[in-house]
N, C-alpha and C positions, 0 to 999 in steps of 0.2 A: 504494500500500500504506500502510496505518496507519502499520508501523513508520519506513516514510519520511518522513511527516507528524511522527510522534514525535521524530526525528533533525533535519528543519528546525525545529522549534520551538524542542528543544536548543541549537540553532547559534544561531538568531537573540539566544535569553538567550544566551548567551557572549558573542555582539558587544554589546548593551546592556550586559552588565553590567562588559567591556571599557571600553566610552565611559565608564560609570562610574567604574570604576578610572581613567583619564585624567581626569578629573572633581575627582575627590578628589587627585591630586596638584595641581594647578590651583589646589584650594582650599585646600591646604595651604601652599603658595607663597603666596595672597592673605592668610591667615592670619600668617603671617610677615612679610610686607611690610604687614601691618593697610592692604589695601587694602578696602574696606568697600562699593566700587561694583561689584569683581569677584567678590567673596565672594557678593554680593547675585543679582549675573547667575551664576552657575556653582550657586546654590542653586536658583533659575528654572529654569534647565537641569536638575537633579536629580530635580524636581521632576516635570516633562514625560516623563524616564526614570522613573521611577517608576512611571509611569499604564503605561506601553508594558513593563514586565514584567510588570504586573498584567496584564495582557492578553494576554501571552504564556506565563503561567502557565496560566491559563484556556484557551488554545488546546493549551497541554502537556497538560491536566486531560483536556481532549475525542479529544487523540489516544490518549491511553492508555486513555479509555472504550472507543475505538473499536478498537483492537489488542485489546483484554481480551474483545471481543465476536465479533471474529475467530478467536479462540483456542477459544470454544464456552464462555468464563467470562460468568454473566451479573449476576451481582452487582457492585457498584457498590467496588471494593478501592482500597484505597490502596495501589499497590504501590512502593516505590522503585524506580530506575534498574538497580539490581540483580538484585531478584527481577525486573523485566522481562525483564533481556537473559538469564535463566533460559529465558524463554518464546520465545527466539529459536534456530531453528535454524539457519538460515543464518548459515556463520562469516562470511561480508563483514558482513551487516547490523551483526549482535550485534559484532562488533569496531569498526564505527561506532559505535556506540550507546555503547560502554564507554568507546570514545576521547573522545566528545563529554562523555558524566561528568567523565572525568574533568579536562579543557578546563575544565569549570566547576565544579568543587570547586577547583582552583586557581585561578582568577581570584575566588570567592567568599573564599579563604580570603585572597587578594592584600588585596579590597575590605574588607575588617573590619579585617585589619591596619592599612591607610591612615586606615578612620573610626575606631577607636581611637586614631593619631594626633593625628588631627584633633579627635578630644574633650581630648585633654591639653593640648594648642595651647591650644585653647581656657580650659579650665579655669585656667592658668597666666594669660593675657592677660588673665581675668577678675577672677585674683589677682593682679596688677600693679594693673590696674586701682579696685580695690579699698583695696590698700594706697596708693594715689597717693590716692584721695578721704580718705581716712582720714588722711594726711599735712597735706591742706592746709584738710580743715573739721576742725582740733585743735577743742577747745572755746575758746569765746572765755574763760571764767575762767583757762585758761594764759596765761603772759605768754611771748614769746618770747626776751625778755631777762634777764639776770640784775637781782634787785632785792632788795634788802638786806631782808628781816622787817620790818616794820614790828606789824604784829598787839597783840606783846605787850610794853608798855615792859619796859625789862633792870633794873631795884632794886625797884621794888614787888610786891606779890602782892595784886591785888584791886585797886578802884578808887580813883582819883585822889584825891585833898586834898578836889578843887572836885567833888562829887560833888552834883546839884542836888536830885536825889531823894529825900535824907535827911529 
């Protein structure tokens, strides 16, 4: 059946985007320990999930064409997980289906929380970083030491006695 197609597709993003959510804590730990070879492999890895929901989006896209067209609907609808399980009579399926929703509204809503972390991580480490290059290229006309005026002799106003220019 369709709507069982629609339900393992559901499941399969849940556990990708699972592995993601374990992902992004991973990266938030490499982050914090400015480990920069595990940050590098765990972006790799994010990377590789990325393609593998894209594809499993697509395989969701095709089961719902394909439930939509079992239904006797032949137009091409965008319908959310919602208005779907509207289209479900059977209480087991339709209680799968809502279960699995809602399985991954909570693991999305998990996974945005943790990359919003991870963006302030960041943005802080960039601001550290930042202020540390700005610390240590001062301009070379600062001196670091204290040094007495010299600039403007202290009794005259204007130039010297031996002025050669006159």
């Amino acid at each position: 059946m369709a709507i069982q197609r629609l339900i393992n597709a559901l499941n399969q993003q849940v556990d990708v985007h699972q592995t993601m959510l374990a992902s992004g804590q991973a990266k938030k730990e490499a982050i914090m320990k400015d480990d920069i070879e595990s940050l590098i492999q765990i972006m790799n890895q994010e990377s590789r999930m990325m393609k593998r929901i894209a594809a499993l989006e697509e395989e969701r896209v095709a089961a719902c064409q394909v439930f939509l067209q079992e239904k006797g609907i032949k137009s091409a609808l965008s319908l959310t997980i919602t208005e779907l399980a509207r289209l479900v009579f059977d209480p087991e399926e339709k209680k799968a289906l809502l279960h699995t929703q809602e399985a991954l509204s909570k693991t999305l809503n998990e996974l945005k929380f943790i990359n919003d972390l991870n963006q302030k991580l960041i943005e802080q480490s960039l601001a550290f970083v930042n202020y540390s290059m700005d610390l240590l290229g001062a301009s070379p006309m600062q001196e670091a030491t204290y040094k007495p005026p010299t600039d403007k002799p202290t009794g005259s106003k204007g130039p010297g006695f031996f002025d050669a220019r006159a």
